[in-house]
Kinemage of the C-alpha trace (Angstrom):
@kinemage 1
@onewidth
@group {chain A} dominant
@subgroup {mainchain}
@vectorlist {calphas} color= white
{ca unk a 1} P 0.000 0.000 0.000
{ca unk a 2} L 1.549 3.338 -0.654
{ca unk a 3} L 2.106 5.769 1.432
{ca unk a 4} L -0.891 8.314 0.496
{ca unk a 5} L -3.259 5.532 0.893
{ca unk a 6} L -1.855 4.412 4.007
{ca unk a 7} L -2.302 8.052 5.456
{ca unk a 8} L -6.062 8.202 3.829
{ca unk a 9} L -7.288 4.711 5.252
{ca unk a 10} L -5.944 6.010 8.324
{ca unk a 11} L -8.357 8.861 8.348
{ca unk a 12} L -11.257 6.706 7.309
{ca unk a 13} L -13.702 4.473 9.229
{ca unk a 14} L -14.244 1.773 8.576
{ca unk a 15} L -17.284 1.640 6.144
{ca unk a 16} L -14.922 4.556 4.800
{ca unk a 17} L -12.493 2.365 3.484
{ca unk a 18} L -15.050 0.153 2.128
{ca unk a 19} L -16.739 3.489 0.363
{ca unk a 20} L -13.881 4.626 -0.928
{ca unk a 21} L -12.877 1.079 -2.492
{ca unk a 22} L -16.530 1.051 -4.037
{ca unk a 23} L -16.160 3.946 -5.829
{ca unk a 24} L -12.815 3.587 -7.052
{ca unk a 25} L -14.163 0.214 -8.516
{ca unk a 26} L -16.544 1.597 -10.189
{ca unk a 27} L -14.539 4.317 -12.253
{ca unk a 28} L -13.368 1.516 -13.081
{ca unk a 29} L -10.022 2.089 -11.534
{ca unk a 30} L -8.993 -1.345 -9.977
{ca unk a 31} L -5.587 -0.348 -8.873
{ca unk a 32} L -6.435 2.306 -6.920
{ca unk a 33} L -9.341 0.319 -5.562
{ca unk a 34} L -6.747 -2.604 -4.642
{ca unk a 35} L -5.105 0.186 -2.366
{ca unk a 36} L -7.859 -0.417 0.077
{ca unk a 37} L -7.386 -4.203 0.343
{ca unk a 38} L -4.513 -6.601 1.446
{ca unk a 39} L -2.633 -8.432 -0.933
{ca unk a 40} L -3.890 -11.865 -1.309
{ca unk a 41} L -7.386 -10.700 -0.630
{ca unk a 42} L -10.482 -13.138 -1.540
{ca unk a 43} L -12.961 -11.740 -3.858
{ca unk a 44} L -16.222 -13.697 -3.607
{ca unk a 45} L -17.787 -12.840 -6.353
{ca unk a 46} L -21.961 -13.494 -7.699
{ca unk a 47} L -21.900 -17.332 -8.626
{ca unk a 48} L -18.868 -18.191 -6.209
{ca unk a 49} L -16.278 -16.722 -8.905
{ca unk a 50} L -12.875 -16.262 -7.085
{ca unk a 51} L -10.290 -12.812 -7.418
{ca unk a 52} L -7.416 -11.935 -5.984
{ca unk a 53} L -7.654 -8.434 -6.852
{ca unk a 54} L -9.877 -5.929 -7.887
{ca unk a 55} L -9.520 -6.587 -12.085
{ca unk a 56} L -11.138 -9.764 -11.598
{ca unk a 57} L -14.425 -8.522 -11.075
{ca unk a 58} L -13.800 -5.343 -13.394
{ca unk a 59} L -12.745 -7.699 -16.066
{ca unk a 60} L -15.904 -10.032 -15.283
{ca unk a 61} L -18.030 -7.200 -15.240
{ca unk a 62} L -16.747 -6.093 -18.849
{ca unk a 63} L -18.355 -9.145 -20.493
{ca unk a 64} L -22.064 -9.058 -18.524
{ca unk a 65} L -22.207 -4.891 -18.503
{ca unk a 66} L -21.201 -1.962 -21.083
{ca unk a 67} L -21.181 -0.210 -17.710
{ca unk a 68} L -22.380 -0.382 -14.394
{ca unk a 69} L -22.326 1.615 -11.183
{ca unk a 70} L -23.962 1.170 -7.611
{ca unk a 71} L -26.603 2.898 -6.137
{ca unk a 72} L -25.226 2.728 -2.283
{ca unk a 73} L -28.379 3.342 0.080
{ca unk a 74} L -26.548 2.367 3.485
{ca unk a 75} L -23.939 0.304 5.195
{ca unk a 76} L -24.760 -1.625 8.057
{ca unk a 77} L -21.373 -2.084 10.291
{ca unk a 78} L -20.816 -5.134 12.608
{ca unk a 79} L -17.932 -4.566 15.065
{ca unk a 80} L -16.158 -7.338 16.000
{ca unk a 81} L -13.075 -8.939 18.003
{ca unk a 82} L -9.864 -7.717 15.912
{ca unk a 83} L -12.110 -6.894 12.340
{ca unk a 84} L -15.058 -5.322 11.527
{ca unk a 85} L -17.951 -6.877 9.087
{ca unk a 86} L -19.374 -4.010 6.636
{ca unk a 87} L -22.433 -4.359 4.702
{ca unk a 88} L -22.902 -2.138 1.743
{ca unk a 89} L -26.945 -2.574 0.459
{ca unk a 90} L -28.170 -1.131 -2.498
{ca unk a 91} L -28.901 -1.502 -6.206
{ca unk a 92} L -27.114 -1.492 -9.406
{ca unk a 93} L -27.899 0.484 -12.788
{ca unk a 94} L -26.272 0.953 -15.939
{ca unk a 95} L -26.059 -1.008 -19.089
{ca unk a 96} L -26.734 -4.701 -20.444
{ca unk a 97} L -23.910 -5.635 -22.776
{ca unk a 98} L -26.160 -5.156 -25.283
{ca unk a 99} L -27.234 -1.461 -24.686
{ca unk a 100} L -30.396 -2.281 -22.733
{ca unk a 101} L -30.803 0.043 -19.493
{ca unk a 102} L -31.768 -1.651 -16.332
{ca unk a 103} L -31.687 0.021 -12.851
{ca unk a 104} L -33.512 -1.621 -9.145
{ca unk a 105} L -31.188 -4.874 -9.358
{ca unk a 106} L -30.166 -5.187 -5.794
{ca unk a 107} L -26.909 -5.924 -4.865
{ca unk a 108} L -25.281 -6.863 -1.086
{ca unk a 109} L -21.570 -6.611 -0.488
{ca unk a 110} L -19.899 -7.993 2.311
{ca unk a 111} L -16.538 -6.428 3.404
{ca unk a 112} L -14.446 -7.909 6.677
{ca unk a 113} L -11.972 -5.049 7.098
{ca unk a 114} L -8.704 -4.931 9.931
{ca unk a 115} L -6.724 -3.070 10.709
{ca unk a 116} L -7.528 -0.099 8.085
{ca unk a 117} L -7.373 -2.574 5.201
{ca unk a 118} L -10.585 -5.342 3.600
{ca unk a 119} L -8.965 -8.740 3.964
{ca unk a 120} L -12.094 -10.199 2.334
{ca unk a 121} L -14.818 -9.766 0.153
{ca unk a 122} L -18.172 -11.102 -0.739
{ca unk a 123} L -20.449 -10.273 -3.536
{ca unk a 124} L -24.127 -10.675 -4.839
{ca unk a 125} L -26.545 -9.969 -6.688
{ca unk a 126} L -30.032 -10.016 -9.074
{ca unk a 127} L -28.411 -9.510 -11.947
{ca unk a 128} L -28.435 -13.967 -13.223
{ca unk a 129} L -31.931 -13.580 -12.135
{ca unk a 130} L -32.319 -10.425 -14.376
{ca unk a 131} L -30.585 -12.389 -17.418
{ca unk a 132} L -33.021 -15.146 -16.597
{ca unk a 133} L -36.059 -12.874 -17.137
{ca unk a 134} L -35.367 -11.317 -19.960
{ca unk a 135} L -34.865 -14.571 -21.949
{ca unk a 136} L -38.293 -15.468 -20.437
{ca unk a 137} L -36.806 -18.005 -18.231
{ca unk a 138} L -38.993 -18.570 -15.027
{ca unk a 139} L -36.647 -20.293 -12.623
């Protein structure tokens, strides 16, 4: 971690850090989001996919969405014994691969973050139910 972002996490609670890695990951900037996690860090991503750093789910995310950002609407923080367990709730918009708009597709991230750094990560989502829909798949 450099030293800037060292001296910014620092500053930051928490569900700070976890903000601030949210919205450099959806720029999409996944270096500077990987500034606000440990190397080696899990990435559980929607359908069990593992990443060990932020480009896997950018690059993932390239071949379901032209684009896509989060709408954040709260994060529910869970202190604990040495970490803290942050919940970021909200939905996703943008842009089906194939142009169509969506927005409403709910999304819940799960961050564990110590010591000033996320040390694991947990994604899902609507969106396979979404695909499912719109080829008229009732599942």
């Amino acid at each position: 971690m450099s030293v800037a972002a060292k001296a910014e996490t620092k500053s930051l609670s928490d569900a700070g850090i976890v903000e601030a890695y949210l919205t450099a990951s959806m720029i999409p900037d996944p270096d500077a989001a990987a500034a606000y996690m440990k190397p080696g860090t899990v990435i559980t991503f929607t359908g069990g996919r593992e990443f060990d750093h932020p480009r896997g789910p950018t690059s993932f995310n390239a071949r379901r969405y032209r684009w896509v950002k989060k709408k954040m609407d709260r994060f529910d923080v869970c202190p604990g014994n040495g970490e803290t367990v942050v919940y970021s709730i909200g939905t996703l918009y943008g842009e089906w691969i194939d142009g169509t708009p969506f927005e409403g597709n709910r999304y819940v991230d799960r961050f564990v973050v110590q010591n000033g750094q996320i040390v694991k990560m947990d994604v899902w989502n609507d969106s396979a139910e979404r695909i499912l829909v719109k080829r008229g798949i009732e599942a």
